[in-house]
KEKEDO-767249 format. One record per atom (N, C-alpha, C): residue number from 1; atom name; z, x, y; residue in one letter; chain. Coordinates in Angstrom, 2 decimals. Layout:
+-----+----+---------+---------+---------+----+----+
|   i | at |      pz |      px |      py | aa | ch |
+-----+----+---------+---------+---------+----+----+
| NUM | CA |       Z |       X |       Y |  a |  A |
...
+-----+----+---------+---------+---------+----+----+
END
This chain:
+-----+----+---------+---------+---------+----+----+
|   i | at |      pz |      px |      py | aa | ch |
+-----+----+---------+---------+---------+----+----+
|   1 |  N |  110.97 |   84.25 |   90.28 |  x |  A |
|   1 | CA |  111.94 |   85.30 |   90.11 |  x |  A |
|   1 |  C |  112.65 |   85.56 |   91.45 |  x |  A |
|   2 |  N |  114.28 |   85.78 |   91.50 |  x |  A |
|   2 | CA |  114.94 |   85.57 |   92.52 |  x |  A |
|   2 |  C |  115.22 |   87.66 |   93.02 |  x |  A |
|   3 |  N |  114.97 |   87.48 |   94.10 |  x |  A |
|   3 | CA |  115.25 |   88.79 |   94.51 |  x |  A |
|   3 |  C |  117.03 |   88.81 |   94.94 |  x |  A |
|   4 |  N |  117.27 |   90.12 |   94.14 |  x |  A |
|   4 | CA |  119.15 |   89.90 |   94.36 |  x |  A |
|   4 |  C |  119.59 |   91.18 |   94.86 |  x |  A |
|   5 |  N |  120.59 |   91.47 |   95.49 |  x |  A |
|   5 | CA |  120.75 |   92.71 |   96.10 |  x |  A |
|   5 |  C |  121.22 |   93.94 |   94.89 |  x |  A |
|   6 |  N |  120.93 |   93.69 |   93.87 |  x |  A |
|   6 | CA |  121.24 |   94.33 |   92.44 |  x |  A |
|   6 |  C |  119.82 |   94.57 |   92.52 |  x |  A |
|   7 |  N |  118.90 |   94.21 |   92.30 |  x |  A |
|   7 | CA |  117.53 |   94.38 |   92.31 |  x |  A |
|   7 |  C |  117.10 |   94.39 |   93.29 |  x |  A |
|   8 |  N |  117.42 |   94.92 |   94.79 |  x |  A |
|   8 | CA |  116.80 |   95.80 |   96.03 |  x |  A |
|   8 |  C |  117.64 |   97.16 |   95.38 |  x |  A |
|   9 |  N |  119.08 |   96.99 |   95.03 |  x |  A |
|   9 | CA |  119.38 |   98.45 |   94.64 |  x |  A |
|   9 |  C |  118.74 |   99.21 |   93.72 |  x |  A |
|  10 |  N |  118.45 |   98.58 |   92.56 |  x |  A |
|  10 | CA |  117.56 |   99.16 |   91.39 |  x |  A |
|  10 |  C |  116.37 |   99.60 |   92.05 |  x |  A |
|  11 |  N |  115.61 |   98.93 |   92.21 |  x |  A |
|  11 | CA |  114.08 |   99.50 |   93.31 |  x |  A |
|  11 |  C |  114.16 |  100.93 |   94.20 |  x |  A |
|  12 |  N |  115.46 |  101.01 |   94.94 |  x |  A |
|  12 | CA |  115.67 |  101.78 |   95.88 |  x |  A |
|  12 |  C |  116.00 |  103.04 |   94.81 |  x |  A |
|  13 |  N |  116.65 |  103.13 |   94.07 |  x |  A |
|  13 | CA |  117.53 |  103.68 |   92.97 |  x |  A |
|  13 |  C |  116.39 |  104.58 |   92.25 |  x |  A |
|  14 |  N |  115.08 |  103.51 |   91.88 |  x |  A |
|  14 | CA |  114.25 |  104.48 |   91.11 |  x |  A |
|  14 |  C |  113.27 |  104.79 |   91.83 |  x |  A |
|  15 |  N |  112.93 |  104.56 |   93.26 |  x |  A |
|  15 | CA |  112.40 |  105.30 |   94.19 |  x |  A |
|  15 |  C |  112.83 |  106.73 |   94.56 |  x |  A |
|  16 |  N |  114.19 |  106.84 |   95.02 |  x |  A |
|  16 | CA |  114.82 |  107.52 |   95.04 |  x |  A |
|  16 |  C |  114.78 |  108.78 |   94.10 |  x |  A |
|  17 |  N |  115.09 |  108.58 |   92.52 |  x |  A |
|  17 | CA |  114.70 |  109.48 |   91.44 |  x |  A |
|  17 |  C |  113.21 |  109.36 |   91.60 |  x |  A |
|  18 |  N |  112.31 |  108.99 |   91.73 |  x |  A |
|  18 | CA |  111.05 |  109.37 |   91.82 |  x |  A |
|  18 |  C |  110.82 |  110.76 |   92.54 |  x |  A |
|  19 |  N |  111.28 |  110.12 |   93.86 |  x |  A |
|  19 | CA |  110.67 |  111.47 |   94.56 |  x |  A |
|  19 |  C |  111.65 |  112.44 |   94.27 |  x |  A |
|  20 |  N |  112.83 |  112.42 |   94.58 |  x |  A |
|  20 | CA |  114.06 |  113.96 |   94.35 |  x |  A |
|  20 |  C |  113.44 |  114.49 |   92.77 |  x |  A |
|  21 |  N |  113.02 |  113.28 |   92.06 |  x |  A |
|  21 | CA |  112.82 |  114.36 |   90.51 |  x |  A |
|  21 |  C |  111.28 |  115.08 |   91.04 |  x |  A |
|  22 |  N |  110.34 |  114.60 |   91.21 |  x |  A |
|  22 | CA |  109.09 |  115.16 |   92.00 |  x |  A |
|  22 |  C |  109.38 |  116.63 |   92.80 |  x |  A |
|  23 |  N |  110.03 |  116.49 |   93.62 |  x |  A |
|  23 | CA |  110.24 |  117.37 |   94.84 |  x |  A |
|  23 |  C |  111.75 |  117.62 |   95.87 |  x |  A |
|  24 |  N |  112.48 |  118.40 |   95.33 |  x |  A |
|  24 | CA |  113.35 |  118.30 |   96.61 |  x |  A |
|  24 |  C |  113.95 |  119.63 |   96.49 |  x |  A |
|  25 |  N |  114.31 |  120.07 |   98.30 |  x |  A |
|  25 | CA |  114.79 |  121.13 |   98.65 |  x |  A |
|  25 |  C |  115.79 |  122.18 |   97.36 |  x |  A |
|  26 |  N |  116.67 |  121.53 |   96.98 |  x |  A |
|  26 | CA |  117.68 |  121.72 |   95.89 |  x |  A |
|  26 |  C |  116.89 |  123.04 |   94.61 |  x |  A |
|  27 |  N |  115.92 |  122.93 |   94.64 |  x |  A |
|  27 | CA |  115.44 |  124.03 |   93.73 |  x |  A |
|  27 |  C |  115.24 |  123.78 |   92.49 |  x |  A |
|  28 |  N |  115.93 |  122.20 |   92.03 |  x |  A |
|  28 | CA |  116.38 |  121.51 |   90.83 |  x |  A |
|  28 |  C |  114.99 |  120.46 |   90.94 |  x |  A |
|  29 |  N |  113.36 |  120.32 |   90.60 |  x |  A |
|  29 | CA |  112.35 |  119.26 |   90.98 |  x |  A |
|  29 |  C |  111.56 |  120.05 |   89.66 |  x |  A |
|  30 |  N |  110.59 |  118.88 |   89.69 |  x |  A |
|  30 | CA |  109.55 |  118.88 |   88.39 |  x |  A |
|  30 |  C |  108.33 |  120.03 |   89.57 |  x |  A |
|  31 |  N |  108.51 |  120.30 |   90.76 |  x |  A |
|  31 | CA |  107.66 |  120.80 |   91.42 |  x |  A |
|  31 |  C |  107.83 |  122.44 |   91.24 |  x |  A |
|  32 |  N |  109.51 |  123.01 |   91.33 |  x |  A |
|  32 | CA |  110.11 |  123.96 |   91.13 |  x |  A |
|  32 |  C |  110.10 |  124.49 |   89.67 |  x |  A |
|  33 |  N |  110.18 |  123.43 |   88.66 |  x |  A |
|  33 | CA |  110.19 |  123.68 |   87.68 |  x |  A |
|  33 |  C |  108.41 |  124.08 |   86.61 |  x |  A |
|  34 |  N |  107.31 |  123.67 |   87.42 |  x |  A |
|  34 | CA |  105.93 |  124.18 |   87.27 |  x |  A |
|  34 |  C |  105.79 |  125.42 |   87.88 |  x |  A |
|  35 |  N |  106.34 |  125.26 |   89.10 |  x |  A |
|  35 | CA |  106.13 |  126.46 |   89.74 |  x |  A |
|  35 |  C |  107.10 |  127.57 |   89.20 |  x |  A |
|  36 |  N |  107.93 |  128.13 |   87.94 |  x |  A |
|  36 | CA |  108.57 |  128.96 |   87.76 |  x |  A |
|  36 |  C |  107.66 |  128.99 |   86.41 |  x |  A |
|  37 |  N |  107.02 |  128.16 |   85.99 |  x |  A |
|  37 | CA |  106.62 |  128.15 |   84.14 |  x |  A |
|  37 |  C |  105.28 |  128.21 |   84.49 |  x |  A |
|  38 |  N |  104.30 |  128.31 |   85.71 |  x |  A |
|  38 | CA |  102.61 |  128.40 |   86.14 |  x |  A |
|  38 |  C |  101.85 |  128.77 |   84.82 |  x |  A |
|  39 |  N |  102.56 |  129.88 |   84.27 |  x |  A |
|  39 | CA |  102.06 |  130.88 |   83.59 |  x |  A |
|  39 |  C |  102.29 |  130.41 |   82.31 |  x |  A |
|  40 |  N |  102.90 |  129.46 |   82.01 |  x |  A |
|  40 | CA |  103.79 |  129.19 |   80.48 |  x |  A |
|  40 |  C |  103.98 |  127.36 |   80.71 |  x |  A |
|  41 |  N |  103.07 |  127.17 |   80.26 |  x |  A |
|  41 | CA |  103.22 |  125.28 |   80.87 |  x |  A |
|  41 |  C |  103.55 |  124.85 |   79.13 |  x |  A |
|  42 |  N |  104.29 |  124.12 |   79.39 |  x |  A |
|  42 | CA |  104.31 |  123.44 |   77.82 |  x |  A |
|  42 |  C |  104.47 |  122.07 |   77.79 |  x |  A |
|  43 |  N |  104.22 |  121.39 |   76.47 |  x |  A |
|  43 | CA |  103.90 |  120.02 |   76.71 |  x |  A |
|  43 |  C |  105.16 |  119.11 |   76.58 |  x |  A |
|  44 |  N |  106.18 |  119.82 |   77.14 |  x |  A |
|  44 | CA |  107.43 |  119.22 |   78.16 |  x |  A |
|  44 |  C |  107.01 |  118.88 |   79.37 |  x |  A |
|  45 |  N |  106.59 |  119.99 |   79.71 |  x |  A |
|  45 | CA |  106.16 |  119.76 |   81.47 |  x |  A |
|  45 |  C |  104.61 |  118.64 |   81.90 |  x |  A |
|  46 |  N |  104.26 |  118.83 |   80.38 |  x |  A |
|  46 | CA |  102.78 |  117.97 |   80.95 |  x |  A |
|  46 |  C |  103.18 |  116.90 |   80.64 |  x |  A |
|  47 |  N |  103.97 |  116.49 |   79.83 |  x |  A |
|  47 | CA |  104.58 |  115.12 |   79.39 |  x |  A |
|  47 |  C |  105.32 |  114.52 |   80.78 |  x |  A |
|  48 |  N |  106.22 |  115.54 |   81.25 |  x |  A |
|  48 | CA |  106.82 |  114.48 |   82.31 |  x |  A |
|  48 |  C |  106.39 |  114.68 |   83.43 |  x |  A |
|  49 |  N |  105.07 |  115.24 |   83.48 |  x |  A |
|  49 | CA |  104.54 |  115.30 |   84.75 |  x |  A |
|  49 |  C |  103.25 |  114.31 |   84.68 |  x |  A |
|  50 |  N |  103.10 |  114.18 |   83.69 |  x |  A |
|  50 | CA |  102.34 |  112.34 |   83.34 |  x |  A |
|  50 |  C |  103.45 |  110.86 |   83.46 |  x |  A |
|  51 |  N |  104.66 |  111.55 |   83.17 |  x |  A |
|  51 | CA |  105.37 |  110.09 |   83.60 |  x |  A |
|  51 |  C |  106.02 |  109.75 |   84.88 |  x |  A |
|  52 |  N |  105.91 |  110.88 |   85.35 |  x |  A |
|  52 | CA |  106.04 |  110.89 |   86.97 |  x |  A |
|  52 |  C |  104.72 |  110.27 |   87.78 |  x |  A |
|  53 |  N |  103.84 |  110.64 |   87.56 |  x |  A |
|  53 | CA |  102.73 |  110.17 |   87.45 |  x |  A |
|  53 |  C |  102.34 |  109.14 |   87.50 |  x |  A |
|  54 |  N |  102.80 |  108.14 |   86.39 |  x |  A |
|  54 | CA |  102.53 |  106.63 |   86.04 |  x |  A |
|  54 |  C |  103.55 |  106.16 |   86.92 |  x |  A |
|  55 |  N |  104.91 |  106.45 |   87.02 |  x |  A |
|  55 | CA |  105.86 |  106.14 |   88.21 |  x |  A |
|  55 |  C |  105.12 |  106.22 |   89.87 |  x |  A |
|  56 |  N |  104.89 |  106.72 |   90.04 |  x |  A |
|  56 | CA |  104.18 |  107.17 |   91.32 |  x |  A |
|  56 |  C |  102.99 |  106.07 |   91.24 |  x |  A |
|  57 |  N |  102.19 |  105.80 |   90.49 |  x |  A |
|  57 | CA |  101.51 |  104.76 |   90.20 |  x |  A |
|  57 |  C |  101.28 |  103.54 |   90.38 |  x |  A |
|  58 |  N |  102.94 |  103.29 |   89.70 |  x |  A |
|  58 | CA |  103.24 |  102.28 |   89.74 |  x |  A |
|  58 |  C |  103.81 |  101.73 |   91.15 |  x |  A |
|  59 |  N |  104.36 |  102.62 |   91.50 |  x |  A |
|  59 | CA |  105.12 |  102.45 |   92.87 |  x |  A |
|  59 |  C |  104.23 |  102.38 |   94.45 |  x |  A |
|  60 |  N |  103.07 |  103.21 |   93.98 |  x |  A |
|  60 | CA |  101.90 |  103.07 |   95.15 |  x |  A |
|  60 |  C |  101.55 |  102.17 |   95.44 |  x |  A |
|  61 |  N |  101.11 |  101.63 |   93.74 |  x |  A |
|  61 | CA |  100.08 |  100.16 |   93.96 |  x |  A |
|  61 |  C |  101.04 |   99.01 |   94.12 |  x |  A |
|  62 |  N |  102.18 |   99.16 |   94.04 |  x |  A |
|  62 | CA |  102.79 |   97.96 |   94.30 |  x |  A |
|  62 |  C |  103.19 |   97.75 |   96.28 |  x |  A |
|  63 |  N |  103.40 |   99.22 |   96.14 |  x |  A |
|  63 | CA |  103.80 |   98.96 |   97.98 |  x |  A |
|  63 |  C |  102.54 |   98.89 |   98.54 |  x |  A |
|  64 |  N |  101.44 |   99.85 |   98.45 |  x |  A |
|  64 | CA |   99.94 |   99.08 |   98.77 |  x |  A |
|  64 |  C |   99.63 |   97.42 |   98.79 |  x |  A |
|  65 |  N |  100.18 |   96.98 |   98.00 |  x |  A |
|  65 | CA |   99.44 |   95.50 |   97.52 |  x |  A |
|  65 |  C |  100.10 |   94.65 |   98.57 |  x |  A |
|  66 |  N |  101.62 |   95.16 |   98.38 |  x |  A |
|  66 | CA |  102.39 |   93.81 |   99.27 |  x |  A |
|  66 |  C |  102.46 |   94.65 |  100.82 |  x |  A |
|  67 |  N |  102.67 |   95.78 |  101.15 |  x |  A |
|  67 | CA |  102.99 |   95.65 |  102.57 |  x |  A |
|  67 |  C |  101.05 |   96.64 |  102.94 |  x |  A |
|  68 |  N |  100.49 |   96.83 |  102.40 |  x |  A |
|  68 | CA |   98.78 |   96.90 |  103.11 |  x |  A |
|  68 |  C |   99.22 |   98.69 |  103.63 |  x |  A |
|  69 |  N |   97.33 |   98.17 |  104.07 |  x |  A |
|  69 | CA |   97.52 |   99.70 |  104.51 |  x |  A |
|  69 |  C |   98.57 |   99.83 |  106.28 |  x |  A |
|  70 |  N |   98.23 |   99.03 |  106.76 |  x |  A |
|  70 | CA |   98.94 |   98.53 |  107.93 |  x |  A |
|  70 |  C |  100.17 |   98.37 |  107.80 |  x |  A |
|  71 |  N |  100.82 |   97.70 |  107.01 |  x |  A |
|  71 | CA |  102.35 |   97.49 |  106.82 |  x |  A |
|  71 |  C |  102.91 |   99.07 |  106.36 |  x |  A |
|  72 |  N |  101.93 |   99.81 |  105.52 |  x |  A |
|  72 | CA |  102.58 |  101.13 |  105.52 |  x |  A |
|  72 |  C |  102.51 |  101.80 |  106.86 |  x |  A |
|  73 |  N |  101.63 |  102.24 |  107.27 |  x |  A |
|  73 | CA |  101.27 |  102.72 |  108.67 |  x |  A |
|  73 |  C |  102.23 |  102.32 |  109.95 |  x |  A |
|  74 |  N |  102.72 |  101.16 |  109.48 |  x |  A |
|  74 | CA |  103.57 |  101.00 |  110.63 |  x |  A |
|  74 |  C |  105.26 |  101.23 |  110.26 |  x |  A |
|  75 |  N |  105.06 |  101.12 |  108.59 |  x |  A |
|  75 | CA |  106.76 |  101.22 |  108.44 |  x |  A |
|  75 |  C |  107.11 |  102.28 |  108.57 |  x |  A |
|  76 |  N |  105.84 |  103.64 |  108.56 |  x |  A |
|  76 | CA |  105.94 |  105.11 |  107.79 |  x |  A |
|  76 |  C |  105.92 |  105.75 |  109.66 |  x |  A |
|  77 |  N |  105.20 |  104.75 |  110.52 |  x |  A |
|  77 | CA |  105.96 |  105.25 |  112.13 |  x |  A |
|  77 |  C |  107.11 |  104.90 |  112.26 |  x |  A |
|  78 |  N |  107.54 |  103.37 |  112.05 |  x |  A |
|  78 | CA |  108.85 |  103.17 |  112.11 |  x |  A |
|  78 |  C |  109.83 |  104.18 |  111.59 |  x |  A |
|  79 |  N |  109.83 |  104.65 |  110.53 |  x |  A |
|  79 | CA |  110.41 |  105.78 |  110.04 |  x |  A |
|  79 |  C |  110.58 |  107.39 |  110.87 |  x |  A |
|  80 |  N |  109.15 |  107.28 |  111.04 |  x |  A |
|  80 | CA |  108.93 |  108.88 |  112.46 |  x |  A |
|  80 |  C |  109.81 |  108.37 |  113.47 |  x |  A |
|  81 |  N |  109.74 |  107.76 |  113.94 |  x |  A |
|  81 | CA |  110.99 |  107.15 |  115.26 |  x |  A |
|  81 |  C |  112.05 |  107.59 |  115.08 |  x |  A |
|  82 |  N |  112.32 |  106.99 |  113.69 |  x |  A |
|  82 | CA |  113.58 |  107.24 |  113.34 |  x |  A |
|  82 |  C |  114.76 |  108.82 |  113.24 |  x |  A |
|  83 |  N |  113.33 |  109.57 |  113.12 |  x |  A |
|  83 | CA |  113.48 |  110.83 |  112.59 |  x |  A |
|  83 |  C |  113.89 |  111.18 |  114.16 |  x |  A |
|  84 |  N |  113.00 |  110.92 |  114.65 |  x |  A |
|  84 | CA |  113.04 |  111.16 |  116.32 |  x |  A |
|  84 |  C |  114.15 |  110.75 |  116.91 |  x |  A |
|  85 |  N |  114.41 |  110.23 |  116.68 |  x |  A |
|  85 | CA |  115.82 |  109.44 |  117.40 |  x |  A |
|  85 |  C |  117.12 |  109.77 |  116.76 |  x |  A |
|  86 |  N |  117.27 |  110.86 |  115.64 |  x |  A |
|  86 | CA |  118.41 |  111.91 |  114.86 |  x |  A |
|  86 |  C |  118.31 |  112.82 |  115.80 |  x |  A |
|  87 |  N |  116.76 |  113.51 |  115.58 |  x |  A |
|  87 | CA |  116.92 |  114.84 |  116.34 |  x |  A |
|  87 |  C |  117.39 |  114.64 |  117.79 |  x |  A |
|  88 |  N |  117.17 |  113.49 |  118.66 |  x |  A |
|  88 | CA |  117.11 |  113.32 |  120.00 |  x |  A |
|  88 |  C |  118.90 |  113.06 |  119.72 |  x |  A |
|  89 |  N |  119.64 |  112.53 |  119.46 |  x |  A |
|  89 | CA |  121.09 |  112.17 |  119.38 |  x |  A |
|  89 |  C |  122.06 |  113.69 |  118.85 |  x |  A |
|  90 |  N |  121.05 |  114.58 |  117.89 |  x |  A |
|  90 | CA |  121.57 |  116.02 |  118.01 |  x |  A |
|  90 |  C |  122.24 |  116.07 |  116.50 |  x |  A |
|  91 |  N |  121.83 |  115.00 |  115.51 |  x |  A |
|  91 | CA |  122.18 |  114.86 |  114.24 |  x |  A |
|  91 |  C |  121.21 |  115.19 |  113.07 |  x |  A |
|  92 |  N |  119.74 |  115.68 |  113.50 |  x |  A |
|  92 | CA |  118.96 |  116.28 |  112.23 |  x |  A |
|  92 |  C |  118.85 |  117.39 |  113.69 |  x |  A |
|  93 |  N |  118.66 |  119.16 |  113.11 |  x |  A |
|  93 | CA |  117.90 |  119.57 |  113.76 |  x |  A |
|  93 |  C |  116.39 |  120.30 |  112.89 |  x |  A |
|  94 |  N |  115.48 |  120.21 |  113.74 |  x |  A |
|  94 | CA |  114.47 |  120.36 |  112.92 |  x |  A |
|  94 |  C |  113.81 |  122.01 |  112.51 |  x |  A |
|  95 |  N |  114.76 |  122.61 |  113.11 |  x |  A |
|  95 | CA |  115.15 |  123.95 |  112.48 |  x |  A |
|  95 |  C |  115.53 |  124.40 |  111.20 |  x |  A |
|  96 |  N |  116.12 |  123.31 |  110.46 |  x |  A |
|  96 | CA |  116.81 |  123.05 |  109.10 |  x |  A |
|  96 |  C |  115.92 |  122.24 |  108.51 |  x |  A |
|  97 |  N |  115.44 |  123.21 |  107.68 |  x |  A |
|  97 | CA |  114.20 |  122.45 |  107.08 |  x |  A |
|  97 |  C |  114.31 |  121.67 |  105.99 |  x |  A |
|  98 |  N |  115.27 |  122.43 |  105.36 |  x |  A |
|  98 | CA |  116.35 |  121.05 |  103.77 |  x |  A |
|  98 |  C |  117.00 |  120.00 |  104.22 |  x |  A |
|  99 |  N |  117.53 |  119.81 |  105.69 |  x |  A |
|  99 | CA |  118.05 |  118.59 |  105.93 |  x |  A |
|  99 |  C |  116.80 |  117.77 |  106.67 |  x |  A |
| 100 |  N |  115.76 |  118.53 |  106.66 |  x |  A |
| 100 | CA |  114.62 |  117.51 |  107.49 |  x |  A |
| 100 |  C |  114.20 |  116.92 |  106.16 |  x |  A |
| 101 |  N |  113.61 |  117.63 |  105.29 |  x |  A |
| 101 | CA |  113.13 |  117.73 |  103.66 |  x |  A |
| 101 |  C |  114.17 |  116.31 |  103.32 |  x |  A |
| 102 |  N |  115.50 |  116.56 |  103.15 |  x |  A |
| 102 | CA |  116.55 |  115.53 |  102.74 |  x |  A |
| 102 |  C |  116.22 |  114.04 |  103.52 |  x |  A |
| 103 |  N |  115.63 |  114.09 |  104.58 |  x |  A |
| 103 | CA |  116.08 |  112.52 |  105.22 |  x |  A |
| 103 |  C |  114.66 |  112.00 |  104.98 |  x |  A |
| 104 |  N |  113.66 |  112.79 |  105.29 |  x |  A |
| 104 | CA |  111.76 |  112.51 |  104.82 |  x |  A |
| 104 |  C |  112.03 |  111.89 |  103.52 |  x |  A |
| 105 |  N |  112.63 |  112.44 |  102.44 |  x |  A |
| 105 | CA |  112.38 |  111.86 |  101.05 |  x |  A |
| 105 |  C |  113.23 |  110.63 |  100.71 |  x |  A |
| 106 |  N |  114.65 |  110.88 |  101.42 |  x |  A |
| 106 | CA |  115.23 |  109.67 |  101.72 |  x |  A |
| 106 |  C |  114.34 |  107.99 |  102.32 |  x |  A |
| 107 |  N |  113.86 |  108.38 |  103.78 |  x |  A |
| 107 | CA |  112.88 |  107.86 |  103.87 |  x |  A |
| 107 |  C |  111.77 |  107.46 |  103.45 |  x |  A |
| 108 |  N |  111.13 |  108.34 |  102.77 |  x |  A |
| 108 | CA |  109.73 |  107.85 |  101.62 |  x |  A |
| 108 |  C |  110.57 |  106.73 |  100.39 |  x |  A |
| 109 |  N |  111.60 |  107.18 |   99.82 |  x |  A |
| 109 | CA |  112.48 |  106.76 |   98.97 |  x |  A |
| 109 |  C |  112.08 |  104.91 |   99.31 |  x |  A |
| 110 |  N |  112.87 |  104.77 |  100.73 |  x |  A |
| 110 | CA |  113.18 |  103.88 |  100.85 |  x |  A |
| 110 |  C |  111.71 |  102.68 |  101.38 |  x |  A |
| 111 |  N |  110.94 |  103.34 |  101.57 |  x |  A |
| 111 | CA |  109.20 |  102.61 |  101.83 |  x |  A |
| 111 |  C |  108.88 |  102.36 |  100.28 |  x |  A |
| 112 |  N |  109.28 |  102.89 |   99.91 |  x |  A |
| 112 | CA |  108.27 |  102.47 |   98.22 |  x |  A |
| 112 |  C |  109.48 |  101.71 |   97.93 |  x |  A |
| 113 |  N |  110.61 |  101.67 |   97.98 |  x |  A |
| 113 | CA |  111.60 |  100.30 |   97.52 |  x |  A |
| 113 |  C |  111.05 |   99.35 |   97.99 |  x |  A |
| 114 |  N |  110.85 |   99.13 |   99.95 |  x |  A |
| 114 | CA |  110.36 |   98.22 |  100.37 |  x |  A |
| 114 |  C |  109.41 |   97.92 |   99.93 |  x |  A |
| 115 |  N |  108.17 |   98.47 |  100.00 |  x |  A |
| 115 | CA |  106.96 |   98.06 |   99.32 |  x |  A |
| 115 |  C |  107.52 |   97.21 |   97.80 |  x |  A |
| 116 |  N |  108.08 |   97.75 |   97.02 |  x |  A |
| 116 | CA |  108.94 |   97.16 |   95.66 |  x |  A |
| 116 |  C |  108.91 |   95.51 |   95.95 |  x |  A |
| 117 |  N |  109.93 |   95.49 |   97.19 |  x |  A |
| 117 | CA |  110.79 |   94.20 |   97.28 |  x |  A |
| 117 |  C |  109.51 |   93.46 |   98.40 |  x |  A |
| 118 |  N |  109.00 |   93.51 |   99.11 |  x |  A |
| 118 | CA |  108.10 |   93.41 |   99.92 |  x |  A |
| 118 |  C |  107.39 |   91.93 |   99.80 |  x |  A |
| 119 |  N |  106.92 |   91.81 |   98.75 |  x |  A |
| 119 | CA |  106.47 |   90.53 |   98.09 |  x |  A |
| 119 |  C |  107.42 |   89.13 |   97.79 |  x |  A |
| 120 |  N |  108.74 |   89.78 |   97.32 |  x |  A |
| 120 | CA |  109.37 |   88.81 |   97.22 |  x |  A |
| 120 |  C |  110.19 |   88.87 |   98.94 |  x |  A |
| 121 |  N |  110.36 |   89.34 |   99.17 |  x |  A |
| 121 | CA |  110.83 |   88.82 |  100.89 |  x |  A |
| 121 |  C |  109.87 |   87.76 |  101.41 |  x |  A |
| 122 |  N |  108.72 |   88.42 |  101.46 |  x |  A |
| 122 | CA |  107.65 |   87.33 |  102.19 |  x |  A |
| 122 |  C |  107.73 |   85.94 |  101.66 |  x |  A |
| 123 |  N |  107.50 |   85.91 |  100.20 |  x |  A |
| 123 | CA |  107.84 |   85.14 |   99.72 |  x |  A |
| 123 |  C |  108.74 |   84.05 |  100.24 |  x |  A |
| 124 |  N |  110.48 |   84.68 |  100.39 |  x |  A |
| 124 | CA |  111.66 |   83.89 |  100.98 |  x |  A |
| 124 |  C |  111.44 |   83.63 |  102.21 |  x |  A |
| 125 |  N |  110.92 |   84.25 |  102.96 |  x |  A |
| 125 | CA |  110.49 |   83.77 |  104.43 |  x |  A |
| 125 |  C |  108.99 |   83.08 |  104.88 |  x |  A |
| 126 |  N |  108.21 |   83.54 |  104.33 |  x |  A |
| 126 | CA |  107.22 |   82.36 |  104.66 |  x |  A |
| 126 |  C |  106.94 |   81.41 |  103.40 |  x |  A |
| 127 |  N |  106.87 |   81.76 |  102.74 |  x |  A |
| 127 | CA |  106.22 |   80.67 |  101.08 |  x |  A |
| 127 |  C |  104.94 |   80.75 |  101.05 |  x |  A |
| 128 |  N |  104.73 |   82.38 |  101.02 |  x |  A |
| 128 | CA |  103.23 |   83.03 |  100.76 |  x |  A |
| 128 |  C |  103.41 |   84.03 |   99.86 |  x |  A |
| 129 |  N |  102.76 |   83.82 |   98.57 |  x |  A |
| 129 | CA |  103.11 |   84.25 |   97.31 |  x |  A |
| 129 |  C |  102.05 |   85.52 |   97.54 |  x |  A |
| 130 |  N |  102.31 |   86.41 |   97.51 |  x |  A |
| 130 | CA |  101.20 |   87.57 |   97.04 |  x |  A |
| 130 |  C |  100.41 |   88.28 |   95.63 |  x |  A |
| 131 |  N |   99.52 |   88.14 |   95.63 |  x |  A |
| 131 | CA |   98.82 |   88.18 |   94.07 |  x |  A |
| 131 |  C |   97.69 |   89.31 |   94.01 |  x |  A |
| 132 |  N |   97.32 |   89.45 |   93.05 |  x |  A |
| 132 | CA |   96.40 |   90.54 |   92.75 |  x |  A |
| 132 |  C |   94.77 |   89.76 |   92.94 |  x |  A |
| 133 |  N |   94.03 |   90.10 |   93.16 |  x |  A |
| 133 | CA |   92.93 |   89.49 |   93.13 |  x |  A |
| 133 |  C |   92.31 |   89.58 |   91.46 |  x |  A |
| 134 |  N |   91.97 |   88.89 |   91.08 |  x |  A |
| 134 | CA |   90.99 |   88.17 |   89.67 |  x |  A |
| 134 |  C |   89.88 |   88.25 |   89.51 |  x |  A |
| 135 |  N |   89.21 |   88.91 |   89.11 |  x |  A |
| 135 | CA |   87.89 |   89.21 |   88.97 |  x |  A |
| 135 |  C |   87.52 |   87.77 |   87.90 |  x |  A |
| 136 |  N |   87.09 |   86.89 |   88.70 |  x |  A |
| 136 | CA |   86.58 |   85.83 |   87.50 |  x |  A |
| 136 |  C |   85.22 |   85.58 |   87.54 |  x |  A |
| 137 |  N |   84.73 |   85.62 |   86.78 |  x |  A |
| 137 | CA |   82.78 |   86.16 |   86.17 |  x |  A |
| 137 |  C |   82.45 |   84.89 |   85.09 |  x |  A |
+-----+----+---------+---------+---------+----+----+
END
């Protein structure tokens, strides 16, 4: 299967709705929306807070598998740098906690795409296929 920049966008795309539907500043999140119904949960909210769920799931174990605990650890500093190097240029300040909130989820967004695509990159650059391990008994 060929990795195409249509499918790094899709990856990024439903990373992206992952977390903003999960959680974001905007007031508009499945997080905001429990937290106003605590008292009154209905099986709207438990429904799509199970398919958020399986999304999140899905998206863990896939960026787990191909970039490790290490490849996260280092992409998720690479990222802190990054953050560091807005505030230091005078373009996030970290006083503003919705535009810090905005670029973090942006950022998480974009680690679980990578993790997504992760496998097939390696793939194109070394010709080391990554696989699940097989329990064969």
């Amino acid at each position: 299967m060929r990795l195409t920049s249509s499918g790094i966008a899709l990856r990024f795309l439903f990373s992206i709705l992952l977390v903003l539907l999960t959680y974001n500043p905007s007031g508009y999140s499945y997080f905001h929306w429990v937290y106003q119904n605590i008292h009154n949960l209905t099986p709207y909210i438990a429904i799509t807070g199970l398919m958020l769920l399986i999304g999140w799931a899905i998206y863990l174990k896939a960026t787990l598998n191909s970039l490790g605990f290490v490849g996260i650890l280092l992409a998720s500093a690479l990222f802190a740098c990054l953050i560091w190097l807005f505030i230091y240029w005078k373009i996030l300040d970290l006083n503003n906690r919705s535009a810090v909130a905005w670029v973090v989820e942006i950022l998480l967004s974009l680690l679980l795409a990578v993790g997504m695509c992760w496998s097939h990159i390696t793939l194109r650059w070394s010709g080391q296929v990554d696989v699940d391990e097989i329990d064969e008994r």
